[in-house]
C-alpha positions as CSV (number, residue, x, y, z in Angstrom):
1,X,-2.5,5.6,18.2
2,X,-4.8,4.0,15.8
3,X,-3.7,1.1,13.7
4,X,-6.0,-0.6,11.1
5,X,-5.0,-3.3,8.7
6,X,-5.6,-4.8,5.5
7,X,-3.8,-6.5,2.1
8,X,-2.7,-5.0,-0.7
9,X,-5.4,-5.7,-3.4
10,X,-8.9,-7.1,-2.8
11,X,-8.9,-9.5,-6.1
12,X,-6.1,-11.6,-4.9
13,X,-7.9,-12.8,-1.6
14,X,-9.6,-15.4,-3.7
15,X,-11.0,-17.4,-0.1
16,X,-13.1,-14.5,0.8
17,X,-15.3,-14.9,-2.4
18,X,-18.1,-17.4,-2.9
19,X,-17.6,-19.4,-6.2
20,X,-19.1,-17.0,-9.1
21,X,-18.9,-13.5,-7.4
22,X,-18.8,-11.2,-9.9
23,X,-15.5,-10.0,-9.6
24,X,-17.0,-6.3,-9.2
25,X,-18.9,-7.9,-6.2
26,X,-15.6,-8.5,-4.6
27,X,-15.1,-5.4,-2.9
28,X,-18.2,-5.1,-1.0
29,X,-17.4,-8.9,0.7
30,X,-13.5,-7.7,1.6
31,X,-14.9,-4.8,3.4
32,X,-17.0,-7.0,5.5
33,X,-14.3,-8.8,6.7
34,X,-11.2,-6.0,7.1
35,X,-11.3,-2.2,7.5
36,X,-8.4,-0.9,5.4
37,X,-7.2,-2.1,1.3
38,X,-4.8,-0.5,-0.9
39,X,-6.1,-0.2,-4.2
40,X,-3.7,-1.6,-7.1
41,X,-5.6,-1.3,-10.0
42,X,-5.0,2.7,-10.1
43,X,-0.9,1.9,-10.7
44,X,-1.7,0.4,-14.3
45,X,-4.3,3.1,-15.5
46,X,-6.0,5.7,-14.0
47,X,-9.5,4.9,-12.8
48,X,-12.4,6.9,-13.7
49,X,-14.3,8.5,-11.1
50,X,-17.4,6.2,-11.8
51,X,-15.2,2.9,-10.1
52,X,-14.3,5.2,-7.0
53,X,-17.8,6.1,-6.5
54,X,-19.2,2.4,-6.5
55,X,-16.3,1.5,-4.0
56,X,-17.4,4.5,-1.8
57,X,-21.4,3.0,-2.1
58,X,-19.9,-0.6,-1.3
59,X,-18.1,0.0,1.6
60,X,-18.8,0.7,4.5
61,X,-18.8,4.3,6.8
62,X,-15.0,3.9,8.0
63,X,-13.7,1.8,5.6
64,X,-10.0,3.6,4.6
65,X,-9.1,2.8,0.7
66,X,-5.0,4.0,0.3
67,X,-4.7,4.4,-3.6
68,X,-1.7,3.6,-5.3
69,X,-0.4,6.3,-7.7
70,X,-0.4,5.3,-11.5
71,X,2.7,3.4,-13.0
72,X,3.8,6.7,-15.6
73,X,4.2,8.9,-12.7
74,X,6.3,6.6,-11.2
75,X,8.8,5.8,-13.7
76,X,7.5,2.1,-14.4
77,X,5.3,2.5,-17.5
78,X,4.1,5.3,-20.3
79,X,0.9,6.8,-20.2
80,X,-0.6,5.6,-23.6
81,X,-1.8,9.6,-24.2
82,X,1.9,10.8,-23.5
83,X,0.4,13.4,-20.7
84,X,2.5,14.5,-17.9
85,X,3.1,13.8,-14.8
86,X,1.5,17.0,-13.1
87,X,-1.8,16.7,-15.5
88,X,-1.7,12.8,-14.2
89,X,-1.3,13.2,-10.6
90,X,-4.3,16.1,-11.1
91,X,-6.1,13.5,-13.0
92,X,-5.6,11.1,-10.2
93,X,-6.4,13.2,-7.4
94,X,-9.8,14.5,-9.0
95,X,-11.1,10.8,-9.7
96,X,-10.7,10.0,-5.4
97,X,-13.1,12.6,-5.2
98,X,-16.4,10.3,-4.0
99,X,-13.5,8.5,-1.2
100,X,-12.4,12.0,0.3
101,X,-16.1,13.4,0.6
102,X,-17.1,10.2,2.3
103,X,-14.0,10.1,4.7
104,X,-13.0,7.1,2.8
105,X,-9.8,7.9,1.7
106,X,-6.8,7.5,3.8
107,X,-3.2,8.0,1.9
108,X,-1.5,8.0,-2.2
109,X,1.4,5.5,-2.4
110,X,4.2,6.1,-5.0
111,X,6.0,3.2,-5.2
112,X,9.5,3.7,-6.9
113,X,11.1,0.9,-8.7
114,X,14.6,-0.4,-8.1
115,X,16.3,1.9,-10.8
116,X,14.4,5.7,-9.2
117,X,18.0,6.9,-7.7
118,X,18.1,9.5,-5.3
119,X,19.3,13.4,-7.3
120,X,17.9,16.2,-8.9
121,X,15.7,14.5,-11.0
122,X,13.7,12.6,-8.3
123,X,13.8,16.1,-6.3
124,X,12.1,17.4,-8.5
125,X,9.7,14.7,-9.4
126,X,8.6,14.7,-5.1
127,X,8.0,18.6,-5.9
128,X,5.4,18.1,-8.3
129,X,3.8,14.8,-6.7
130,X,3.4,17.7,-2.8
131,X,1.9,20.2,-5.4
132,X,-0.2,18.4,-7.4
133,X,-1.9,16.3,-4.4
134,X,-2.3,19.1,-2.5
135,X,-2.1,18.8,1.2
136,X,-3.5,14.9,0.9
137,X,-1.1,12.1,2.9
138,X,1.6,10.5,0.6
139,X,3.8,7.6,1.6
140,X,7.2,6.9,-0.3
141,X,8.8,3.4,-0.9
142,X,11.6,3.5,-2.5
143,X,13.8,0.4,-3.7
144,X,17.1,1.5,-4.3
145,X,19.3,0.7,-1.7
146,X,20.8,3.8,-2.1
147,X,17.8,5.9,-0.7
148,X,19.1,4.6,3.1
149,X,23.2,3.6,2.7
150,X,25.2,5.8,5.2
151,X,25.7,8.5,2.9
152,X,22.1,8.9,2.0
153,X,20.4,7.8,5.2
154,X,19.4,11.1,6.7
155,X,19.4,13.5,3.5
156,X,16.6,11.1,2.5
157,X,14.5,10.9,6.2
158,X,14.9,14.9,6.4
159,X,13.8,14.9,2.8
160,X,10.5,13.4,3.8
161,X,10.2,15.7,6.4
162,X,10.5,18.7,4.8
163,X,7.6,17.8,2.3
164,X,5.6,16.0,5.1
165,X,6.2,12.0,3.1
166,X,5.6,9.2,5.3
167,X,8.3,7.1,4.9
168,X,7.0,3.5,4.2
169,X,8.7,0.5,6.5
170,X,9.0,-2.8,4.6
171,X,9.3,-5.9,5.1
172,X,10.6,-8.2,2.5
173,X,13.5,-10.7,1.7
174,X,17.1,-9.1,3.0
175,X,19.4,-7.5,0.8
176,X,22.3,-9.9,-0.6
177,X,20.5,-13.1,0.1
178,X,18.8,-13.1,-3.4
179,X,22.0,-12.3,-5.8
180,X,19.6,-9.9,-7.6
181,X,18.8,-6.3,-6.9
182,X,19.6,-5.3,-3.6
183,X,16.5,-4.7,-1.6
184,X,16.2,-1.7,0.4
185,X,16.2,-2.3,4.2
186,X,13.8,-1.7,7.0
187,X,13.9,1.5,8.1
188,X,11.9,2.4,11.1
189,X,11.5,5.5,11.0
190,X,8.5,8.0,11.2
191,X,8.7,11.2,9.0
192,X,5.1,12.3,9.6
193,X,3.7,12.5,13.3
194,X,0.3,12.0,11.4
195,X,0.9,8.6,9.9
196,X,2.9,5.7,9.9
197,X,2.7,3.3,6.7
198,X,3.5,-0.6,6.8
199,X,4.0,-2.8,3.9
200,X,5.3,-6.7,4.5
201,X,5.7,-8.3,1.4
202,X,7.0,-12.1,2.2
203,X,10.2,-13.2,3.3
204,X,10.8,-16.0,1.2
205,X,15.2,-15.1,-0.5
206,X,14.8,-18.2,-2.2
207,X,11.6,-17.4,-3.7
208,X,13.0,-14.3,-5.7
209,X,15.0,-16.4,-7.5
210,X,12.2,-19.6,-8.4
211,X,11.5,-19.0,-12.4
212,X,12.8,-17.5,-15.4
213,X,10.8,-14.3,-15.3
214,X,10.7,-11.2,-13.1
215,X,7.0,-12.2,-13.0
216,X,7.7,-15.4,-11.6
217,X,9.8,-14.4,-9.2
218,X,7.6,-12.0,-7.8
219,X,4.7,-14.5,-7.3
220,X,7.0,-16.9,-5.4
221,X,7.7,-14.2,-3.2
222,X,4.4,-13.3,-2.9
223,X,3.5,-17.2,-1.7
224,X,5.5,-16.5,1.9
225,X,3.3,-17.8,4.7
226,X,3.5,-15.2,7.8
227,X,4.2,-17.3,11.3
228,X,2.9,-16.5,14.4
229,X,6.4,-16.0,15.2
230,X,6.6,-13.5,12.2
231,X,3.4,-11.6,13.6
232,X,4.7,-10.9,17.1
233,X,8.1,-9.4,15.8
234,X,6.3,-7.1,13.5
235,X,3.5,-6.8,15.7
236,X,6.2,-5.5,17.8
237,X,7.6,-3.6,15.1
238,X,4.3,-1.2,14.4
239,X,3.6,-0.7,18.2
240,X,7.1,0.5,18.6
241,X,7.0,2.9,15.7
242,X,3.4,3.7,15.8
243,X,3.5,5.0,19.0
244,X,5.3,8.0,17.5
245,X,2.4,8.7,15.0
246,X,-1.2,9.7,15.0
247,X,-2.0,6.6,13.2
248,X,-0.5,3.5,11.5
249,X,-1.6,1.9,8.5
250,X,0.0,-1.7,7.9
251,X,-0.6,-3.2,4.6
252,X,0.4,-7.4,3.9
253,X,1.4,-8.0,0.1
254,X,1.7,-11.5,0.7
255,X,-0.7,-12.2,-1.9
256,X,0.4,-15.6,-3.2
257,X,-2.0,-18.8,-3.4
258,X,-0.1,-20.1,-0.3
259,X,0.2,-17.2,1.6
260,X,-1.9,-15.9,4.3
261,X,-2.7,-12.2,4.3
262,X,-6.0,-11.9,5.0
263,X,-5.2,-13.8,8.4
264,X,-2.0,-11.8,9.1
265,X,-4.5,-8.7,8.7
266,X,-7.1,-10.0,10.6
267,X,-4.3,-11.0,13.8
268,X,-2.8,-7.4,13.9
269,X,-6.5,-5.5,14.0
270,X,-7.3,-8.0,16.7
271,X,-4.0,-7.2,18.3
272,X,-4.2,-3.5,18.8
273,X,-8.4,-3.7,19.2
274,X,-10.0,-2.4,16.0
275,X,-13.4,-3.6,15.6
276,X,-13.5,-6.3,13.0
277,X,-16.8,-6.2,10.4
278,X,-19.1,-9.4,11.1
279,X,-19.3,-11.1,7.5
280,X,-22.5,-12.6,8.3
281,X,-24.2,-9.4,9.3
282,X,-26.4,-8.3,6.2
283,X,-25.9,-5.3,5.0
284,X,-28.5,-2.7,4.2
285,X,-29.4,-1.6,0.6
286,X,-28.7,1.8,-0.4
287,X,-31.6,3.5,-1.3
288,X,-31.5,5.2,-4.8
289,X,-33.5,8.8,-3.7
C-alpha cells in the first residue's frame, strides 16, 4: 500500500510562498514541500496543453498531479463554445498529455454537485466519462445524499465497480447539522483494488451556515482547523481502507486562511513514510537542448 498526500489547489497555500512569487512560480515551491496536488483550475476551463507541460518541467520526477474534470461536464457550468461533453472530456484528456508521458499524472476527479441524482441520465453521463478517458483512473464524489440512502447504497458501490470508479471517501460537516443540503456521508468503501481516493474538506456545521452567500459559506467551511485528534481518526480511517487498495491518494480541502492543510498533508505522508521533498534543497535547472 502506498499512500501520498497533498491539498486540493496549490494557489490557496499562501504560507508556502515568499512575498512576490509570481503566482506561476507557485507550483514549483508546493512540490518541494508535498508529493501529490489536485489541480482546480481545470474545473472552470479547460487548460491548454502549454500549462500542463510547465507543471510537468516544474515538478519533480514522482510528483502525482490528480486533475479535476471541467465544471460543463459535470453539470455545474456551460462551456462558453456549447461543445459536448464527449468532445470536452477528449479535449481534457489530450491536454494531460506531458503529465501521463512523464508518469506525472495520477487520477480525473468528477465532482457532482448536490442536485446530479442517481437515473438514466447520470448512467449515461458515467458511460461517456469510461469511454472518453479511456482506461485512465477516475474517482466519483457525489453529493446527493441519495447516491448512498438504503435503497441506493449498493446499486451505486456495484455501479462503480462495474466501470472500475474509485469511489471518493469524504470528510466534511454531517448531514442535518447544517439545515441546508444534506451532505452525503462517509462511505468507506473501495470500488477499485487499484486506488483509494480521500478528500477531507473541514468539519466546521456551523461554518456552512456563516454569510449570505453560497460563496461565503463555503469559505467558512473551508477555515476548519484539523486536530491532532482529527488526524489519528482519519489517519486511522485511510490505513483501514487503504489496505484494501494498491494505493491511496488523500487530498485535504481545508483551504481557508485559518485552516491547516498543508500540515494535515505533511503529518499523514510522515505517518505512513513517504519521503518528504527538502525545501531548501536547490533544485537543478533544466537544460533547454
Amino acid at each position: 500500500m502506498k499512500v501520498l498526500s497533498g491539498t486540493a489547489a496549490w494557489a490557496d497555500q499562501t504560507g508556502l510562498y515568499p512575498p512576490g512569487l509570481a503566482s506561476r512560480d507557485q507550483l514549483g515551491v508546493y512540490a518541494r514541500h508535498l508529493p501529490l496536488v489536485e489541480v482546480n483550475s481545470t474545473f472552470h476551463s479547460l487548460q491548454p496543453v502549454r500549462n500542463f507541460e510547465k507543471w510537468t518541467d516544474d515538478t519533480p520526477d514522482d510528483f502525482v498531479m490528480n486533475v479535476k474534470v471541467y465544471k460543463a461536464v459535470t453539470g455545474q457550468g456551460q462551456d462558453p463554445n456549447g461543445r459536448p461533453v464527449d468532445e470536452l472530456l477528449r479535449r481534457q484528456r489530450y491536454s494531460v498529455a506531458p503529465l501521463r508521458a512523464a508518469g506525472k499524472f495520477g487520477v480525473w476527479l468528477l465532482q457532482f454537485p448536490p442536485w446530479f441524482q442517481p437515473g438514466e441520465r447520470a448512467d449515461e453521463l458515467f458511460e461517456v466519462a469510461r469511454r472518453e478517458l479511456e482506461d485512465d483512473p477516475v474517482a466519483i464524489e457525489v453529493r446527493h445524499p441519495g447516491w448512498f440512502d438504503a435503497a441506493w447504497r449498493e446499486t451505486t458501490l456495484q455501479r462503480w465497480r462495474d466501470l472500475g470508479f474509485i469511489n471518493v471517501i469524504v470528510d466534511e460537516p454531517r448531514a442535518g447539522a447544517t439545515g441546508l443540503v444534506p451532505m452525503v456521508p462517509t462511505v468507506p468503501a473501495v470500488t477499485n483494488p487499484a486506488h483509494a481516493y480521500f478528500r477531507f474538506m473541514g468539519r466546521d456545521q456551523l461554518g456552512r451556515l456563516a454569510g449570505k452567500e453560497d460563496r461565503l459559506r463555503h469559505r467558512a467551511r473551508e477555515d476548519y482547523f484539523y486536530t491532532e485528534e482529527d488526524w489519528r481518526e482519519l489517519g486511522d480511517l485511510v490505513e483501514a481502507i487503504a489496505a484494501e487498495a494498491e494505493k491511496a491518494h488523500v487530498i485535504w480541502h481545508n483551504n481557508g486562511a485559518a485552516a491547516n492543510a498543508v500540515d494535515s498533508a505533511r503529518h499523514i505522508n510522515e505517518r505512513f513514510g513517504v519521503p518528504l521533498p527538502d525545501p531548501d534543497a536547490p533544485r537543478q535547472a533544466k537544460l533547454d537542448l
